[in-house]
Structures are given as C-alpha cells and as structure tokens.
KEVEX-497994 format. One line per 5 residues: number of its first residue (from 1); their letters; for each residue x, y, z of N, C-alpha, C, O. Coordinates in steps of 0.1 Angstrom, whole numbers, plus 5000, padded with zeros to 4 digits. Layout:
NUM	a	X Y Z X Y Z X Y Z X Y Z; ...
***
This chain:
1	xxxxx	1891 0672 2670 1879 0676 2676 1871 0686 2667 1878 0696 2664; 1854 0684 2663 1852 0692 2656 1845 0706 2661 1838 0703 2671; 1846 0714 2659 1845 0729 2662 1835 0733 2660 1833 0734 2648; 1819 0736 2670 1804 0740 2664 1808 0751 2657 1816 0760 2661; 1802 0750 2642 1804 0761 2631 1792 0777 2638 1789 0786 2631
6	xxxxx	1788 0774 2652 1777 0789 2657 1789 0792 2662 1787 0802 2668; 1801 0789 2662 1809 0795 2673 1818 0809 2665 1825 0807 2655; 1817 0821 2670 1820 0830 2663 1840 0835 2663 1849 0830 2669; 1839 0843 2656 1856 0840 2656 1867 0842 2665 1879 0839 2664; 1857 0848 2675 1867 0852 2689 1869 0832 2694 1878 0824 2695
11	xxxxx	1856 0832 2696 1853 0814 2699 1862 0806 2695 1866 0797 2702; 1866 0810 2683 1872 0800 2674 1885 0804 2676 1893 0795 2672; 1894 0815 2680 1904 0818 2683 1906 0811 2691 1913 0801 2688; 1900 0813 2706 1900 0808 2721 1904 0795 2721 1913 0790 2728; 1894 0787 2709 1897 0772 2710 1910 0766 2704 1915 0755 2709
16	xxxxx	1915 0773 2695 1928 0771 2690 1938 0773 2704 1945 0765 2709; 1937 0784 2706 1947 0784 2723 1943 0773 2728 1949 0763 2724; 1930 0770 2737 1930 0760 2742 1936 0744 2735 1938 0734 2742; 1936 0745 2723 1945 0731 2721 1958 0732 2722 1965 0722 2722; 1963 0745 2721 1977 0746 2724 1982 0744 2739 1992 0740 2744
21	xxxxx	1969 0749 2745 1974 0751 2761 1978 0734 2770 1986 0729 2779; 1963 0729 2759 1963 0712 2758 1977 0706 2757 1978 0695 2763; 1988 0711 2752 2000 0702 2746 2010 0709 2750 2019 0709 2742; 2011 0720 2763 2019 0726 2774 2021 0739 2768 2032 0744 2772; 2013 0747 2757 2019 0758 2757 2019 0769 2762 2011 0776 2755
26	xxxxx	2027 0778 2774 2025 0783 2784 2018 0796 2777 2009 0803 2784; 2022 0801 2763 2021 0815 2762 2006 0813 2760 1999 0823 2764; 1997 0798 2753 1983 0799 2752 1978 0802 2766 1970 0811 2767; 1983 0795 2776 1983 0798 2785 1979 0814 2790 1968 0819 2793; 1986 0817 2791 1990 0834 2795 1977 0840 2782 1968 0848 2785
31	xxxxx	1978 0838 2776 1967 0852 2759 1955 0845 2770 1950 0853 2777; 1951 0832 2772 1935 0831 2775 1933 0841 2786 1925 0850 2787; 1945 0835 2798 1944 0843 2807 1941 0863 2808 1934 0870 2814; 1952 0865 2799 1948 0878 2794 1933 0883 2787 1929 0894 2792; 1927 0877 2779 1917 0878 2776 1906 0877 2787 1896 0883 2786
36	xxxxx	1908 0871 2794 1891 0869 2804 1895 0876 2816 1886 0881 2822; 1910 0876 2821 1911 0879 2833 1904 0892 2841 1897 0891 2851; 1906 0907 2834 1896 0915 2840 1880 0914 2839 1872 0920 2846; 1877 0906 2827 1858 0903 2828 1857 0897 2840 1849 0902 2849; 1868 0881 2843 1863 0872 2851 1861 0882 2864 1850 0884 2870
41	xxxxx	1876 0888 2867 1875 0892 2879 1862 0904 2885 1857 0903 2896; 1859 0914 2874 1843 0922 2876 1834 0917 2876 1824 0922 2880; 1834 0902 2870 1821 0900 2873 1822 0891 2888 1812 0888 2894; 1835 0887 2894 1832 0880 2907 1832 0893 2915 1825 0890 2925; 1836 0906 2915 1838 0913 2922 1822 0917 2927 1817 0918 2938
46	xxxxx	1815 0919 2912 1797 0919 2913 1791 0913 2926 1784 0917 2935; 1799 0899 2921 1791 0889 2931 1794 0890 2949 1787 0890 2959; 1808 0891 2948 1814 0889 2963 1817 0902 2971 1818 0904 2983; 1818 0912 2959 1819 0932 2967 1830 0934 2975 1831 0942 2985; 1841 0927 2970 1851 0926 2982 1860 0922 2972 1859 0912 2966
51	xxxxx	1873 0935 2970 1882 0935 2954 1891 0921 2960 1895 0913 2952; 1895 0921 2972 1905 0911 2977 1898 0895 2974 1905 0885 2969; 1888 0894 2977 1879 0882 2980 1880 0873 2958 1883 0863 2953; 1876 0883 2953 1872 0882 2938 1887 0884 2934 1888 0881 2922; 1897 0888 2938 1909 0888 2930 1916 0871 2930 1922 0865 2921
56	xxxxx	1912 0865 2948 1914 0851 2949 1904 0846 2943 1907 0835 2937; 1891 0849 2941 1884 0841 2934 1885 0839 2921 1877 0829 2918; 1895 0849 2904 1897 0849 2897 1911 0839 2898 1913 0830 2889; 1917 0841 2907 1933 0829 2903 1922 0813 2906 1927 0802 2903; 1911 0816 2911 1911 0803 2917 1904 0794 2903 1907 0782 2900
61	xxxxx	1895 0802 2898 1890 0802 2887 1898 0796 2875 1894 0787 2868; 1909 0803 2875 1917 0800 2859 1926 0791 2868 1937 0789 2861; 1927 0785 2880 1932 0774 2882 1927 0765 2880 1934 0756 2875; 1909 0761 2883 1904 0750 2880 1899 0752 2867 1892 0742 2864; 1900 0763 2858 1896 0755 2842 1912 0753 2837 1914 0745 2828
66	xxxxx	1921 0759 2841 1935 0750 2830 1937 0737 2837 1943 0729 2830; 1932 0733 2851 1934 0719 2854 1930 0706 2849 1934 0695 2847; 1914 0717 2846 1904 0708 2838 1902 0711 2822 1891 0709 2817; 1912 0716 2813 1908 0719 2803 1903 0713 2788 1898 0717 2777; 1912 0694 2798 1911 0689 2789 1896 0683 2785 1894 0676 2775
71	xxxxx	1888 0688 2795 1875 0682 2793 1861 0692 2787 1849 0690 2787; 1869 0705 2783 1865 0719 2778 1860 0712 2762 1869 0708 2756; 1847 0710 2754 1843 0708 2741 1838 0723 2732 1828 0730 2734; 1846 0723 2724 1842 0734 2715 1822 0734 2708 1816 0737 2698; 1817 0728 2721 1801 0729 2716 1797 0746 2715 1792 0751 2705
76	xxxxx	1803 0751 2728 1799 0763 2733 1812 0767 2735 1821 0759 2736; 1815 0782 2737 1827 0789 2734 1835 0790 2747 1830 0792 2758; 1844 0788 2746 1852 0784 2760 1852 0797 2769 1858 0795 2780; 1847 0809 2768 1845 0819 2776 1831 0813 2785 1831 0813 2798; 1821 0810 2777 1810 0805 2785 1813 0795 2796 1808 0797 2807
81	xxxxx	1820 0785 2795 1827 0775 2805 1832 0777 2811 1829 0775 2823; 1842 0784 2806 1852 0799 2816 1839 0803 2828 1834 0799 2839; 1837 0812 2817 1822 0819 2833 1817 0810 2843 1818 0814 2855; 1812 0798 2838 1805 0791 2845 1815 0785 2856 1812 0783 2867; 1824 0783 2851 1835 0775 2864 1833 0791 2874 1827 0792 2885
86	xxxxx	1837 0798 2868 1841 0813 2876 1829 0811 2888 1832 0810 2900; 1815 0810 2884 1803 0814 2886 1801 0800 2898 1799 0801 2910; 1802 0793 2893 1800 0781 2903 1809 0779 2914 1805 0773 2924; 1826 0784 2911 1834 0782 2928 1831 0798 2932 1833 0802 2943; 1827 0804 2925 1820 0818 2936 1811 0814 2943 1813 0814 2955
91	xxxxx	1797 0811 2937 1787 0801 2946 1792 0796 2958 1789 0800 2969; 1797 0791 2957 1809 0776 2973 1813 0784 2979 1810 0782 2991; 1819 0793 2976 1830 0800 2981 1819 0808 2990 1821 0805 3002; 1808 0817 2987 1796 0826 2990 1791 0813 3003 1794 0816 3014; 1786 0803 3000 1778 0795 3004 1785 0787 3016 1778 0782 3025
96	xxxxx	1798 0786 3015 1806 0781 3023 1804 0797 3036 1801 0795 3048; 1807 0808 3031 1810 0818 3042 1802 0820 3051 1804 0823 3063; 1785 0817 3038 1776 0819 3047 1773 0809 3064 1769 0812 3075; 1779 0795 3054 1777 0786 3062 1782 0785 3079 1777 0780 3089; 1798 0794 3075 1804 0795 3089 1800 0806 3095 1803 0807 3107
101	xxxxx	1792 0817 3088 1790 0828 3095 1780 0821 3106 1780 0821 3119; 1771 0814 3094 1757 0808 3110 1762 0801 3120 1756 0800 3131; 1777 0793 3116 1780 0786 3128 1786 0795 3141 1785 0792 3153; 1792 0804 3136 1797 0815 3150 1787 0822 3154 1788 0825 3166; 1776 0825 3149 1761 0835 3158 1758 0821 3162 1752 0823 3173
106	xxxxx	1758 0808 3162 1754 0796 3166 1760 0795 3180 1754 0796 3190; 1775 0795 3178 1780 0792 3187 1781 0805 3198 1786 0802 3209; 1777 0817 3196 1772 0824 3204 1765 0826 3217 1768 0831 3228; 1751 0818 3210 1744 0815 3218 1742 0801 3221 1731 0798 3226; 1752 0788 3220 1750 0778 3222 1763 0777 3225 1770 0778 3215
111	xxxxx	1770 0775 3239 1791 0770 3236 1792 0760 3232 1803 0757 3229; 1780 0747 3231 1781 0736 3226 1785 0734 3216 1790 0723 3213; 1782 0743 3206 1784 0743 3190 1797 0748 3188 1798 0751 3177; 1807 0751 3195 1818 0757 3191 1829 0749 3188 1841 0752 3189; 1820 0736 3184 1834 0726 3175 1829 0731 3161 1838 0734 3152
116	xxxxx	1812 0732 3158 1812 0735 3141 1816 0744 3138 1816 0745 3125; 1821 0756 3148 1834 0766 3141 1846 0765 3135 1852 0770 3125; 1851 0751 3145 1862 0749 3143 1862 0738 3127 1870 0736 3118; 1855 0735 3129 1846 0724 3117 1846 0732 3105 1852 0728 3095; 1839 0744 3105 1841 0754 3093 1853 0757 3088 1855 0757 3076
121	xxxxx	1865 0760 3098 1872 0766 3093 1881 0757 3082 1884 0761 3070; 1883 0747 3086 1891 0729 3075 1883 0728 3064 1871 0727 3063; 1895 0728 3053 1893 0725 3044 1885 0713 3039 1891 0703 3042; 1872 0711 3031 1867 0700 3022 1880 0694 3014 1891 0699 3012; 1874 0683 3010 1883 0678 2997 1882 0687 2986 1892 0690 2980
126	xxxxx	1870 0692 2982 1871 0702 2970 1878 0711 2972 1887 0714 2964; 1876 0720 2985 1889 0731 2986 1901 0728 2984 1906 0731 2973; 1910 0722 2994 1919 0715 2993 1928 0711 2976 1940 0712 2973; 1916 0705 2968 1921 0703 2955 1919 0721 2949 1928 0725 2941; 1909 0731 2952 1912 0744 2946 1923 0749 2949 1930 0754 2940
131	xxxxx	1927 0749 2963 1943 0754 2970 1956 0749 2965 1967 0755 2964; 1953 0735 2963 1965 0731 2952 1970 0730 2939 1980 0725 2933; 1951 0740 2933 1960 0741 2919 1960 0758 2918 1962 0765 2908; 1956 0763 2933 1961 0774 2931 1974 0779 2934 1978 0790 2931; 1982 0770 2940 1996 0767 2942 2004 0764 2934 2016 0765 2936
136	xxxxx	1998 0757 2922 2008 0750 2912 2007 0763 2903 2017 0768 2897; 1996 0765 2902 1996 0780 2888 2004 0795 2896 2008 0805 2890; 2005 0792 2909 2011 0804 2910 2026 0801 2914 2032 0811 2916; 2034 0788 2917 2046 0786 2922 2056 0785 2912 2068 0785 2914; 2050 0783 2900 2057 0787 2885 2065 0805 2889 2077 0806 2889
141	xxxxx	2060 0812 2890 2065 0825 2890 2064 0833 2901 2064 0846 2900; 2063 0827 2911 2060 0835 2926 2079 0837 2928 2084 0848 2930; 2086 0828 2928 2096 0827 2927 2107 0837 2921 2119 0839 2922; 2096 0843 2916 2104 0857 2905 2103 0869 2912 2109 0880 2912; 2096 0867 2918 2091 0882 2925 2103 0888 2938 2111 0882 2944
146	xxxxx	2101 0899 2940 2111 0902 2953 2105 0898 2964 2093 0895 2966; 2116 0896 2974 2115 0887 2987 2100 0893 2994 2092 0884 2996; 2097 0905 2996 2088 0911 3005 2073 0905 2999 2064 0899 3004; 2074 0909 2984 2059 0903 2977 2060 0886 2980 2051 0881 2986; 2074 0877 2976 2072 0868 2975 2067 0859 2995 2061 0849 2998
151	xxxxx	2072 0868 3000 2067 0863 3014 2053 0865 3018 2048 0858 3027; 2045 0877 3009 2035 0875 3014 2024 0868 3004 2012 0866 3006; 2032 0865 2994 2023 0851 2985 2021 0840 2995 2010 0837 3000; 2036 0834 2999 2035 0824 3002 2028 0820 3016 2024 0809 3020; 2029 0829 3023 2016 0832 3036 2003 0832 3033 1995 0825 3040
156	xxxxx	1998 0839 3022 1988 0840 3020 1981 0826 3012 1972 0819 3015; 1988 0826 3002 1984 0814 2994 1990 0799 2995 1982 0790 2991; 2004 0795 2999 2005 0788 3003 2000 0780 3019 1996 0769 3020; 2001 0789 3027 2000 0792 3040 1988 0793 3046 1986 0789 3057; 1977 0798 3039 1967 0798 3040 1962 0808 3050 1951 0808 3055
161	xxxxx	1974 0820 3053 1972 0828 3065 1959 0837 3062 1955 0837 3050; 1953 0845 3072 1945 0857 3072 1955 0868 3067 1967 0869 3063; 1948 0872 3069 1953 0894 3065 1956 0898 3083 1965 0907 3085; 1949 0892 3092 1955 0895 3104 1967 0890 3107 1977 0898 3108; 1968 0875 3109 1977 0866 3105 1993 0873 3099 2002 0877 3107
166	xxxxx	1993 0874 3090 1998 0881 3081 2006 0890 3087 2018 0889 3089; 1994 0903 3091 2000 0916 3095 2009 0915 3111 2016 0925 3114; 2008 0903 3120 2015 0898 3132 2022 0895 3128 2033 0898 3132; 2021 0887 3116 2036 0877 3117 2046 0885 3108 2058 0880 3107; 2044 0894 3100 2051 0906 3094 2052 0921 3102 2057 0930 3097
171	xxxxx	2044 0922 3118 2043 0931 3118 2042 0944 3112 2048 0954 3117; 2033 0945 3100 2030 0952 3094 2013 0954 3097 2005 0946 3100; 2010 0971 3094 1995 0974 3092 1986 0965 3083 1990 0967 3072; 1976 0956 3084 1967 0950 3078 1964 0962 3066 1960 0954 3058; 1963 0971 3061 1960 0981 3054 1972 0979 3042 1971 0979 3030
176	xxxxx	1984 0977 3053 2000 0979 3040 1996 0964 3036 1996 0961 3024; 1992 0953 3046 1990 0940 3042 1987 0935 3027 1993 0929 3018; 1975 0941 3029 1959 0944 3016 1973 0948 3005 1980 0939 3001; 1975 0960 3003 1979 0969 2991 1994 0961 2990 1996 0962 2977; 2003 0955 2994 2011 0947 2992 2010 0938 2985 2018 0935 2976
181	xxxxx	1996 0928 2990 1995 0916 2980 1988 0919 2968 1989 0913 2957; 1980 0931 2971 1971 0936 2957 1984 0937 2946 1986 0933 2935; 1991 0946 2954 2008 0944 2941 2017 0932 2938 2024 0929 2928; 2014 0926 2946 2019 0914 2944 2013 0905 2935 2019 0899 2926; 2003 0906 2937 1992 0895 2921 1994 0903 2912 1996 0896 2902
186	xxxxx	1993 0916 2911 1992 0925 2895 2012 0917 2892 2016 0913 2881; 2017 0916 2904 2025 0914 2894 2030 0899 2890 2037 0897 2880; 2025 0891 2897 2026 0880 2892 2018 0878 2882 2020 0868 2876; 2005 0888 2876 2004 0886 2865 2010 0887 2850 2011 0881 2839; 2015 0898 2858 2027 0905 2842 2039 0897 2841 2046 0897 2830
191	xxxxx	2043 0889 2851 2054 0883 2850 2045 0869 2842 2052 0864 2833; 2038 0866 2844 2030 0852 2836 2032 0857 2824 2038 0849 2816; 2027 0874 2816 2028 0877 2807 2038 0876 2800 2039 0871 2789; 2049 0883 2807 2064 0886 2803 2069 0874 2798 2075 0875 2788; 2068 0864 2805 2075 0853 2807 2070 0846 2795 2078 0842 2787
196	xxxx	2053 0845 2794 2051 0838 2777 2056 0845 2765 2060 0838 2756; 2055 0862 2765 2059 0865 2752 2077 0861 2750 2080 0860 2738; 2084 0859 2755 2097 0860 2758 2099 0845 2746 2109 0842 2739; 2085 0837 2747 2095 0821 2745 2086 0823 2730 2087 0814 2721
***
C-alpha cells in the first residue's frame, strides 16, 4: 500500500504499526494505543464533561478503529481517522442521551410514552456491535486483574450495569464504585502495556 509522501514522520511511524497491528501484532497494538490514548480521551472528556463517560468513550473508540483497521488508508495520517472515529461514536453516544433524556420529561407528562423509555434504554444494532468489541479488547486482560477490579469490569462492561446497579449489588458507596473502576481501567491499561513489551 502506498504511503501519501504529505504524511509527516510521526504519520509514517503510526502507519508502519498499523500494518503490523494488521498481521496480529499485539505490542503495535498497545504503542498506537499508548500514543493517542490520553489526547483521545481529553479531547472526549471536552466534549462529554464527565471523566467516567469519556474514559468509556476512549476504550470504545480504540475498539472500533482496531476492529476496523483494516480499512484505515495511509491518504491521511491515522491519528486523523483515529479522531474522527473518536469524534463521531461521541456524537451517538451525546445524541443518543439526549434522545432518552426527551423521552423521560416525555413520559412525565404523558404515562403513555413510557414504553419510549423503555425503548431508549435497548441497545441498537450499532451499540450492541460497540459493546462487543468493547468486550473482546478488554477480555484479553480483564482476567489479569484482582478479583474486586475484575468484578467490577465485568458488571460494568460486560454486564452492562449502572454505577447504582453496581453499588447494590456490591453493596458498596457509588463514590468507592466510580474510583474502583477508574483503577481498574488505568490498570488494565498498563497491563495491555506490560504484556506487549514483555513479547
């Protein structure tokens, strides 16, 4: 594949991972990840103002461009593409919240409408495919983690629970909830890391 010669040498690094990442190599894997992961996630955090909301919208992110990578062309610099995935399931995600917010002040004042709550809350086909490749990128090394983090992955991200949810069925403060899983992803990051330099 040939490489636009405007693409400057960070570009032209990125793209070399990316064909490695192409032909299973986890550690390309892990460097891209490393490289965008704190931009992607400040610039969702810009968008959504909510560190918990933008930390899932960063895994959700580098789930659907390594799913789709293979259709990534070195025209334009694979950070740009990057962004743009980032930028557009933030959109959905925004657009989607908004959408159920109007249905519960709906259903407020109308009890008839209180199926399109229930309507909101079910997953589309597009989510559904976001949720399962945010499941596959993180069940590689959730597994590594200690029992208490790894239970509240798999609630959270498998499970699909709330933070209330959560805090009942762990009987734990919604507060310890938050800062549990916030430790929990920092560390399933580093174990992503650990685990590529190692090989």
């Amino acid at each position: 594949m040939e490489v636009s010669p405007n693409l400057s040498d960070k570009a032209q690094h990125d793209f070399m991972l990316v064909q490695k990442a192409r032909e299973g190599d986890q550690k390309a894997y892990a460097e891209l990840l490393g490289r965008y992961r704190d931009a992607i996630y400040f610039m969702l955090l810009k968008m959504v103002n909510n560190p918990s909301d933008a930390e899932d919208l960063t895994i959700e992110a580098f789930g659907k461009a390594f799913k789709n990578i293979g259709q990534y062309t070195p025209n334009f610099a694979f950070s740009t593409w990057l962004f743009k995935i980032a930028t557009n399931n933030c959109i959905d995600f925004i657009r989607k919240k908004r959408a159920a917010t109007i249905s519960l002040d709906q259903s407020n004042d109308d009890p008839d409408t209180t199926t399109v709550t229930i309507q909101s809350d079910t997953l589309d086909p597009e989510a559904h495919m976001i949720n399962s490749q945010k499941v596959k990128l993180l069940r590689e090394v959730v597994n590594k983690l200690k029992p208490r983090y790894r239970t509240l992955v798999e609630l959270r991200y498998f499970k699909e629970y709330s933070y209330e949810e959560i805090s009942q069925e762990l009987e734990l403060p919604i507060g310890t909830v938050k800062a549990q899983l916030f430790r929990a992803r920092e560390l399933l990051f580093n174990i992503l890391k650990s685990t590529s330099s190692s090989m």
